[in-house]
N, C-alpha and C positions, 0 to 999 in steps of 0.2 A: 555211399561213401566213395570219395575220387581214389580211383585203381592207379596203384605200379607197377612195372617189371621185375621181381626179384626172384634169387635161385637160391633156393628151400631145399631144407633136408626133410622132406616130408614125413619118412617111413622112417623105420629104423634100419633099412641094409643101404648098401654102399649105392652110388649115385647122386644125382641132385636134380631139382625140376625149377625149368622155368614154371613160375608162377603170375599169375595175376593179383597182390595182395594191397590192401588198404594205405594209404597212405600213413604213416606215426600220425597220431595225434601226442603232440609234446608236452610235459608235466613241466611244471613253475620254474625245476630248475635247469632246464634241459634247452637244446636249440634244433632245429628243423634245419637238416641240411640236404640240397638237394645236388647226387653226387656226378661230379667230373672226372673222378679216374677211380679206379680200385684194385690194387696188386695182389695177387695171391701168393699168399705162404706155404712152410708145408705143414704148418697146421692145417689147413683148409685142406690139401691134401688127406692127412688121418680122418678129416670129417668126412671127404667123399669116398674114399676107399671102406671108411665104418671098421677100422679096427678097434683092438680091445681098448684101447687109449679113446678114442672116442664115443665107444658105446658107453665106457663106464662117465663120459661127462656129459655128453649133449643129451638132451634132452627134444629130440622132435617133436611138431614142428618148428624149425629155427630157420629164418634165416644166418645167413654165416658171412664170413667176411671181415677185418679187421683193420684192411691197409686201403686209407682213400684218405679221398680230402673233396671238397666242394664247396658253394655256398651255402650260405645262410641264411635261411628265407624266414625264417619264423624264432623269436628268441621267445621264452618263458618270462612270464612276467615278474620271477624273482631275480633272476639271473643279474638284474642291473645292480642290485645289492650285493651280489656277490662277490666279496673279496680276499682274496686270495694271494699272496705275494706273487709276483711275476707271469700272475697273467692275469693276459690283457683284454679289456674290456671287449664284452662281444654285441657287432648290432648286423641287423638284416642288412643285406650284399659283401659282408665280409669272407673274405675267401680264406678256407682253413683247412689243416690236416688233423686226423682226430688221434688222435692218444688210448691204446687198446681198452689200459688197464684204469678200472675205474673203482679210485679208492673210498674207503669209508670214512675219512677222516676227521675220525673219532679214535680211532687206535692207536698205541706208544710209535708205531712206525710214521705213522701220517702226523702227529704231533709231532714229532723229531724231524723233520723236513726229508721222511723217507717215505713220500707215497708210493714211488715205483715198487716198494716189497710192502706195502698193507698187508696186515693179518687179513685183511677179510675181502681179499681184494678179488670184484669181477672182472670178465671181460667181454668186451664187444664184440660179438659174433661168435660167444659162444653161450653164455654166461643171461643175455640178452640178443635180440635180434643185433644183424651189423650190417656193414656196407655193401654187400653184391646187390644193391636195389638203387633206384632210380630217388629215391629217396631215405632216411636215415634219420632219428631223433637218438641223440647221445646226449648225456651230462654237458654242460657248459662249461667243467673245468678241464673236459676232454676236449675240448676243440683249441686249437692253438693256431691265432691270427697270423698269416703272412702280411705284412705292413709293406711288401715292397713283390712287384710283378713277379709270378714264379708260374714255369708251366705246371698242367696238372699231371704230367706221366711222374716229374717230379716231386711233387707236393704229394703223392699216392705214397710213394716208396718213405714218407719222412719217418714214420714207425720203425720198418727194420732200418731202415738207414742211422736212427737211432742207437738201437742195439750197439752196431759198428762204433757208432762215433763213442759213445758211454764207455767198450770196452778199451779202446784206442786211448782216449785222455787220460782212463785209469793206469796206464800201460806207461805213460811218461813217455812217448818214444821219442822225443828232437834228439837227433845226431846219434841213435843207436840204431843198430842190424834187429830187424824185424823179421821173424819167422810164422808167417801167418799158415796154419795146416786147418784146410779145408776150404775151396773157392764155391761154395754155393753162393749167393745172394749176399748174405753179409760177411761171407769172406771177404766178398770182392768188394761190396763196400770197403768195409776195413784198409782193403790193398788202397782205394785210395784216399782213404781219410789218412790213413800212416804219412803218404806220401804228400798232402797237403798240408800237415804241420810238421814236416820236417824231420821224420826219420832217415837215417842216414844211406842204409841198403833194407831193401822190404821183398824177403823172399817168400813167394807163393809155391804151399805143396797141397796137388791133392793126386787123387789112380785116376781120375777119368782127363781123359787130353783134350776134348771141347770145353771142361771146362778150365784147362790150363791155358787154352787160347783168350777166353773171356779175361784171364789173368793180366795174359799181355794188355790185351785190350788197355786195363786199366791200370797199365805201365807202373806193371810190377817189374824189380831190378833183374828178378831172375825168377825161371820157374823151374820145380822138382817134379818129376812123378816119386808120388810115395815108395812105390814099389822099386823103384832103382835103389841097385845096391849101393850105391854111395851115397845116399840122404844123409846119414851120419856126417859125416866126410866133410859134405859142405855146409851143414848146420851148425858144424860143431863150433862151439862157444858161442855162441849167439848172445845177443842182450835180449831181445826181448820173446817171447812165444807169446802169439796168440791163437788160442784152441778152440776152432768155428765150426768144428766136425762132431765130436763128439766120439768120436773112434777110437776104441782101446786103445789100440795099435800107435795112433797118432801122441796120445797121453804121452804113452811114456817114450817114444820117439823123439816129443818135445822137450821132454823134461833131462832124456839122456843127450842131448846136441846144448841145453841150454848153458850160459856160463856158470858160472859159481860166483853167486850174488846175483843172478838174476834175476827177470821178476815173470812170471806165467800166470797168463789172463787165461780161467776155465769159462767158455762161454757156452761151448756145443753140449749138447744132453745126452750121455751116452746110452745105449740101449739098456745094458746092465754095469753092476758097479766094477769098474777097472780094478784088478791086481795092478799097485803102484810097490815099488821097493822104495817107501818111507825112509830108512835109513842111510841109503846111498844116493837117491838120487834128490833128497828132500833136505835132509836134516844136516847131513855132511856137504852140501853144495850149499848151504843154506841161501837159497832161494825163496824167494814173497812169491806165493799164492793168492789170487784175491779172484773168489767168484763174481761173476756181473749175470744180472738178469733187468732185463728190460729198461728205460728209459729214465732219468734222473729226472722229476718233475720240479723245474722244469730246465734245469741247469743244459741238457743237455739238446731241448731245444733251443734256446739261446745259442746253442755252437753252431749248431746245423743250421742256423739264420747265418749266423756268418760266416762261415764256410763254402756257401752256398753264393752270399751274394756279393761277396766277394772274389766271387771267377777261382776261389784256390780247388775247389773240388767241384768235378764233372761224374755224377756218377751216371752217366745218361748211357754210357758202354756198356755197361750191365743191364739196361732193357731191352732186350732184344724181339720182345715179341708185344703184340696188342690185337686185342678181339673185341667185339662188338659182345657186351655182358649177357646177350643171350646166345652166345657161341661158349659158352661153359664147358661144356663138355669136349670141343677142339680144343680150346684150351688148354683143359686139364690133359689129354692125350701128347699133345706138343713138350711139355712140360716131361712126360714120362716114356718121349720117344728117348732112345739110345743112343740115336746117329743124328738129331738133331743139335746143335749149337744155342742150346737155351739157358737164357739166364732169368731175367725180370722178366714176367709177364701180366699186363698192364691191362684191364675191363675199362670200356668203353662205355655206358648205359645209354 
């Protein structure tokens, strides 16, 4: 069988190994795609670190990976029957970004045009082998055609960049102060999808100051260190919070600066369950809470197509770094240096 390059959780402790593994042989409904970029999450992170979050899901040997895009080299023979509302037919040399989450749909969520939450829903590069290889066989309703030139460092990021966009349009923000707390990856997304459809002022907070600079970068109005005592001060009343952190601290920071009637998008996963004061800062401000998880299939690719190609969002500031996919392990180190200024970083195969 013809060999690839990919980076495998072999064992079950932390690490990851380049490997030499078989090329996907593709099922009926699936496509062959052979990959051009792949960004890492920090999901992918919990996978090579092998904490308790990932011992209790992966299952080694897996390849991992979830954030790419490439061509199309091989479609499934059922695949041309496949219809689907809103996406778009797939054929060999098509260039696409693949979609993590891979619904069943068969479930009341995926019948009600909600497959981004399936009851039964897996995921690519964890759930099933995924992108850190040279090659890749995903579902056909997981591949999402670019119809018009896109680079691949950007076509890799279209997954979390997702995220950003999904919790951003739920967010209503034209002509409102946006409070976005936390600039990792899809903060800074975020910072500038707000700023692409026309939020009015789009304040970035997070403690670390490389990544308040990534912030600027991506021409945020103003940036906060969390830790300054006057965060209140200048949050205060805000229209909208968006919460990309996950951070107790952050919660309810947001929720005490926001206005009354405001709306707070929870997107970050906190480690454990936040003490929120429900009745003051919730019920008497009454304020819309609306959780977002993952990508609107497929409304919210549709957005990122045109936001994208229409020159209004540049999120290309937020990659700062790129390795050749068997430099893995540099990679991951760069990512979890201190003193470096990292944001996106972007595999190479």
């Amino acid at each position: 069988m013809p060999k690839m390059k990919a980076i495998m959780k072999k064992e079950p402790s932390p690490g990851a190994t380049v490997v030499d593994a078989e090329i996907p042989t593709i099922r009926s409904d699936e496509v062959l795609i052979k990959v051009k970029a792949a960004s890492i999450c920090g999901t992918d992170l919990h996978i090579y670190n092998w904490d308790s979050w990932a011992q209790s899901y992966i299952k080694p040997p897996r390849i991992f990976g979830h954030e790419f895009c490439g061509e199309v080299v091989e479609v499934g023979k059922d695949v041309k029957n496949f219809h689907i509302p809103r996406v778009r037919a797939i054929r060999t040399g098509d260039f696409v970004s693949a979609e993590s989450h891979i619904p069943c749909g068969k479930c009341p969520q995926c019948l009600s045009d909600n497959m981004h939450i399936c009851e039964n829903i897996r995921m690519i590069g964890g759930d099933v082998n995924g992108g850190y290889a040279e090659y890749v066989a995903i579902p056909a309703i997981c591949a999402w055609k670019h119809n018009k030139p896109i680079k691949a460092e950007i076509a890799s990021i279209f997954e979390p960049m997702g995220n950003s966009v999904h919790v951003v349009m739920a967010a209503n923000v034209e002509g409102k102060s946006v409070a976005i707390f936390g600039c990792g990856p899809t903060g800074l997304f975020a910072i500038g999808v707000a700023k692409a459809v026309g939020a009015r002022k789009v304040i970035a907070i997070d403690v670390n100051k490389l990544r308040l600079e990534l912030a600027q970068d991506m021409k945020a109005d103003e940036i906060i260190n969390g830790k300054d005592y006057d965060l209140l001060d200048r949050i205060r009343n805000v229209d909208v919070v968006l919460e990309m952190s996950g951070s107790s601290m952050a919660i309810t920071n947001g929720l005490v600066g926001l206005k009354k009637g405001g709306t707070f998008i929870a997107f970050g996963l906190p480690s454990e369950p936040p003490r929120i004061d429900i009745a003051n800062l919730v019920i008497m401000k009454e304020i819309k809470i609306k959780g977002i998880f993952g990508r609107l299939m497929f409304k919210t690719w549709e957005d990122m197509d045109k936001l994208i190609e229409s020159g209004r969002l540049d999120p290309s500031p937020a990659i700062t770094h790129h390795f050749p996919l068997t430099q893995f392990d540099e990679a991951i180190k760069t990512i979890k240096a201190t003193d470096i200024k990292c944001g996106k970083v972007v595999l190479i195969p």
